[in-house]
N, CA and C of each residue as an Amber inpcrd file, in Angstrom:
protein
   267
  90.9760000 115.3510000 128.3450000  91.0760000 115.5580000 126.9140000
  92.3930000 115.0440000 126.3550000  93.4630000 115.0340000 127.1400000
  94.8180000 115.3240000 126.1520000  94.4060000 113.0600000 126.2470000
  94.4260000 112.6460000 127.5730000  93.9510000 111.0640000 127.4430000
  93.4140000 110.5980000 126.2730000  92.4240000 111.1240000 125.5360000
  91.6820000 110.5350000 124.8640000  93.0460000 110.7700000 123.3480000
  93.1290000 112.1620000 123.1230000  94.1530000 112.2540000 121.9750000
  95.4260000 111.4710000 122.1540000  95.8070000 111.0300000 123.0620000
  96.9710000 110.3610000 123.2000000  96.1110000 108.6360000 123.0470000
  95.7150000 108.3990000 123.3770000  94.8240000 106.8310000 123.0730000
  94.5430000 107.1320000 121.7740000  94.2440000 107.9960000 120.9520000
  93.6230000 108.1970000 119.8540000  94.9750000 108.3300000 118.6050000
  96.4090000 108.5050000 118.9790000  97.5870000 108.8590000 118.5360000
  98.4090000 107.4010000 118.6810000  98.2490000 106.6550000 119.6610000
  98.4230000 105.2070000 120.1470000  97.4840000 104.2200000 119.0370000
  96.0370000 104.4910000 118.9280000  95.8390000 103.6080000 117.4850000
  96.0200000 103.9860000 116.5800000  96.5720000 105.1120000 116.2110000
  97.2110000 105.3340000 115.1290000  98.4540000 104.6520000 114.9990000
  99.0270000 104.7830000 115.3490000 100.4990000 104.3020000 115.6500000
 100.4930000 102.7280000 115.3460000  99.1480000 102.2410000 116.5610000
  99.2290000 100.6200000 116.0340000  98.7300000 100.3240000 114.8720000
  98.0020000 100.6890000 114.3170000  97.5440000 100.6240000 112.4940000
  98.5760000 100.7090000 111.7960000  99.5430000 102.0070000 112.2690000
 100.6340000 101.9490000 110.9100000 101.8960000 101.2530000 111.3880000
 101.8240000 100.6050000 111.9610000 103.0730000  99.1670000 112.1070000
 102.6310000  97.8700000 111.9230000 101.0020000  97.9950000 112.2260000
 100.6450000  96.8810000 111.5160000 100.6310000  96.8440000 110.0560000
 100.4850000  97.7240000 109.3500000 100.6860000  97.8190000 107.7360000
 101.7700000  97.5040000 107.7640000 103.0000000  98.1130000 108.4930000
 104.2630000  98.0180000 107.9270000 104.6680000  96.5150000 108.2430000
 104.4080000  95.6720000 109.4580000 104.7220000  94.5210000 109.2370000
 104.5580000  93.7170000 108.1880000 103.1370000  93.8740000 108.3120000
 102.2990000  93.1070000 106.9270000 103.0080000  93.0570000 105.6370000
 103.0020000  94.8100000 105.3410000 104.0750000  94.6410000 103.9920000
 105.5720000  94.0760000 104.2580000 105.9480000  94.1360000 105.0180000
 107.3160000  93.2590000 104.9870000 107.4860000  91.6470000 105.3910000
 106.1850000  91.3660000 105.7890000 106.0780000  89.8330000 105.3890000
 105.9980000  89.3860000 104.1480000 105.2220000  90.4140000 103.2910000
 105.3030000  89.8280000 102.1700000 106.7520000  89.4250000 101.2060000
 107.6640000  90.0430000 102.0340000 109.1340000  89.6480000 101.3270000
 109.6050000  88.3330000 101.7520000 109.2110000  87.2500000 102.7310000
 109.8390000  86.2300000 103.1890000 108.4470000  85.5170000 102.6450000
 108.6440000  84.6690000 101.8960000 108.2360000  83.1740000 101.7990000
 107.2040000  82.4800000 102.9740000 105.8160000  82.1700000 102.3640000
 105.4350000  81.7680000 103.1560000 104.4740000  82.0830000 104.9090000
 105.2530000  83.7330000 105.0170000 104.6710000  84.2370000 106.3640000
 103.1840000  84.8920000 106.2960000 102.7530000  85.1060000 105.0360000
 101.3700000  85.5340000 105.2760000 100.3890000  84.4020000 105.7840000
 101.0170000  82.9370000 105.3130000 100.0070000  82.2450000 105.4110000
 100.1340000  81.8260000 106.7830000 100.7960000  82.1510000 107.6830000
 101.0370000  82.1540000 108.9600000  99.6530000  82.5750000 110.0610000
  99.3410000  82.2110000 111.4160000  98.2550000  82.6810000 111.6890000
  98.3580000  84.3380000 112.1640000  99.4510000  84.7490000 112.4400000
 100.0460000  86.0940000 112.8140000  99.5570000  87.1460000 111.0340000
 100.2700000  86.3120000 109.7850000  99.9220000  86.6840000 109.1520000
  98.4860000  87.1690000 108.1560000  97.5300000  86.0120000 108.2450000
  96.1750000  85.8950000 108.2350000  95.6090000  87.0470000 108.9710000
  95.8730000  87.0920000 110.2970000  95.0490000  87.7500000 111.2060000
  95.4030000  89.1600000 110.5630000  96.4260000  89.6440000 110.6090000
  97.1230000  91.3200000 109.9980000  96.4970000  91.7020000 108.3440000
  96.5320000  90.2750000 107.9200000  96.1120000  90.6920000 106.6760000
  94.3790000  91.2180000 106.3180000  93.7710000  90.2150000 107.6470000
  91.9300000  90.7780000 107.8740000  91.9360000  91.8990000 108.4730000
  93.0090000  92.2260000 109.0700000  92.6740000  93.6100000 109.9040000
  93.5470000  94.9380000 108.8550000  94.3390000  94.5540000 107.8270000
  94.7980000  95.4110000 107.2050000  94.6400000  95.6840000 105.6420000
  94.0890000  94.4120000 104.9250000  93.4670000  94.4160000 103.5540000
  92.8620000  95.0560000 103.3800000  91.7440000  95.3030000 103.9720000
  90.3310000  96.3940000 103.9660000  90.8290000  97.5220000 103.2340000
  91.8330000  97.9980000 104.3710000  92.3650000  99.6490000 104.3050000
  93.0460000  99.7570000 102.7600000  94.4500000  98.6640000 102.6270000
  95.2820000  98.9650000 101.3900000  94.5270000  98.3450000 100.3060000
  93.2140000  97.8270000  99.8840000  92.8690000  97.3120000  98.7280000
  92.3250000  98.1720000  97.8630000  91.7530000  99.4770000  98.5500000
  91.3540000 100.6920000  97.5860000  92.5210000 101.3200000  97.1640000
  94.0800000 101.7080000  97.7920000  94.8420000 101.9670000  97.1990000
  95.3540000 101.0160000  96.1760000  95.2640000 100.1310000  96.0910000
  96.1090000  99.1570000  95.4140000  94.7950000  99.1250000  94.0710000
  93.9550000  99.3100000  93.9650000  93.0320000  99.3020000  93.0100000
  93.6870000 100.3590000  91.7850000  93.8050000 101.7330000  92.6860000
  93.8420000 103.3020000  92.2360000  95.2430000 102.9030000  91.8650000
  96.2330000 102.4950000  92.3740000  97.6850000 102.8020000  92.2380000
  98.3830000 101.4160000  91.8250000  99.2470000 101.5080000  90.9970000
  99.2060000 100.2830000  90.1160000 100.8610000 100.2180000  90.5770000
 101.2460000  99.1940000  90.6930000 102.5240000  98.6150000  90.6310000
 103.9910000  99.3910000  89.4990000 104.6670000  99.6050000  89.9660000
 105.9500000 100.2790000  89.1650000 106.2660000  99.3330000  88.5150000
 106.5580000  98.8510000  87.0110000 107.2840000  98.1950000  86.6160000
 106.9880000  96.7010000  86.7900000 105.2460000  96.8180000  86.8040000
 104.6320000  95.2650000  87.5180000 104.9650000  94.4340000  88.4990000
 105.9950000  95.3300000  89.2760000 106.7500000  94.4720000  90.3220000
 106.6430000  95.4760000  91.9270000 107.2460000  96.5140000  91.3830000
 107.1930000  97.4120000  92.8540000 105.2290000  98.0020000  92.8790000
 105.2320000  97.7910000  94.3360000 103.6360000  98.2980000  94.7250000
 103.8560000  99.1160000  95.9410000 103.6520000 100.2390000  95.3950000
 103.8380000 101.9980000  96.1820000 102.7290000 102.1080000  97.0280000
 101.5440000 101.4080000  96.7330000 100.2330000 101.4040000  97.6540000
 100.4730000 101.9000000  99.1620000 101.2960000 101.1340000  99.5060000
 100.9590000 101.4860000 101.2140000 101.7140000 102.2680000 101.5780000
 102.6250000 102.7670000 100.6790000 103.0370000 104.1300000 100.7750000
 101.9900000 105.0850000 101.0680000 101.6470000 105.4280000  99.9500000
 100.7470000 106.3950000  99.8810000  99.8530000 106.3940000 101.1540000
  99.5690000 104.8090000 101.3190000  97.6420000 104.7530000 102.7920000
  98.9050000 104.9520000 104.1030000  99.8160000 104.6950000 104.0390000
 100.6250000 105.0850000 105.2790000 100.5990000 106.8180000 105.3950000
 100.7350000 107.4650000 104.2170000 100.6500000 108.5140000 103.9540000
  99.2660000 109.5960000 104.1090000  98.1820000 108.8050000 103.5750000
  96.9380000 108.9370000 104.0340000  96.5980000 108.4370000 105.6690000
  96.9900000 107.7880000 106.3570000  96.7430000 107.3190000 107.2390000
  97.0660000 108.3360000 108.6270000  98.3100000 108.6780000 108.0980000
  98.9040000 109.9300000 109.0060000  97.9890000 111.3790000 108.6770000
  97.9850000 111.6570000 107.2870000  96.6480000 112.7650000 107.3540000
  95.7840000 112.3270000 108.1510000  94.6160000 111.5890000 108.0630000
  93.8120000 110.9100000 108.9950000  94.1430000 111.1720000 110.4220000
  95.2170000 110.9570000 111.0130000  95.3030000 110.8660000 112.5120000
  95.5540000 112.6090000 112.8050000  95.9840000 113.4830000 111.9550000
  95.7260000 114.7140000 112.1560000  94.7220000 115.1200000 112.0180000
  93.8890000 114.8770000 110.9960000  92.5640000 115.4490000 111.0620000
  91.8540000 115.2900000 111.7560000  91.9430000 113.6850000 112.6350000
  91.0380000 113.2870000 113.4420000  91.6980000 114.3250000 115.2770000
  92.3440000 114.2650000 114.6100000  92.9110000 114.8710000 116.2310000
  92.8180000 117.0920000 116.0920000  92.5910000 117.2100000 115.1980000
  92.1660000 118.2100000 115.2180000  91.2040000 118.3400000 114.9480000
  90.1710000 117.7770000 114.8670000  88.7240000 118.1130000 114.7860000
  88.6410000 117.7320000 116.4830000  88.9920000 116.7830000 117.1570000
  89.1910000 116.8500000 118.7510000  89.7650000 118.2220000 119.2230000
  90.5650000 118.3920000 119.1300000  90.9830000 119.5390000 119.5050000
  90.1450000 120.8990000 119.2130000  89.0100000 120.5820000 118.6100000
  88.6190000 121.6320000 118.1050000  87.2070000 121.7040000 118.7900000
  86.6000000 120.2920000 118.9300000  85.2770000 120.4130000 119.9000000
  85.5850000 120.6320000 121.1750000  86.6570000 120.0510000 121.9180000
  86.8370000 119.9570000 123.2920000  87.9130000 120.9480000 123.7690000
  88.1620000 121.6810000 122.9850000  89.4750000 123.1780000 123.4880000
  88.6760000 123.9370000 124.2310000
């Protein structure tokens, strides 16, 4: 049991550094269109495009979005790990 929550805490983990790269490519010129970048952006658009719909840019410039799904994302890995914890205790 604890295997599976720890593999299950491990893709969590890799989801939310892949967001966080992603968003910090977007500060250098050029790196999304990269194939590193492309690839992060199919595996991570999905997730931040419903926030970014709902949550609008500060000042038309700052975008809080993946704040928040980083934020949601971590709820998520608790809930999911306590509903485990809760069939298999």
């Amino acid at each position: 049991m604890a295997e599976i929550i720890t593999i299950v805490q491990y893709l969590f983990q890799i989801y939310f550094y892949m967001i966080i790269v992603y968003v910090l490519m977007s500060w250098l010129p050029n790196l999304r269109e990269s194939f590193i970048g492309e690839l992060l952006g199919k595996l991570v658009e999905p997730y931040l495009s419903p926030f970014r719909r709902f949550i609008p840019p500060i000042a038309g410039m700052l975008d809080i979005s993946p704040i928040i799904a980083l934020l949601v994302l971590q709820f998520a890995e608790r809930g999911v790990i306590a509903i485990l914890l809760y069939f298999w205790a």
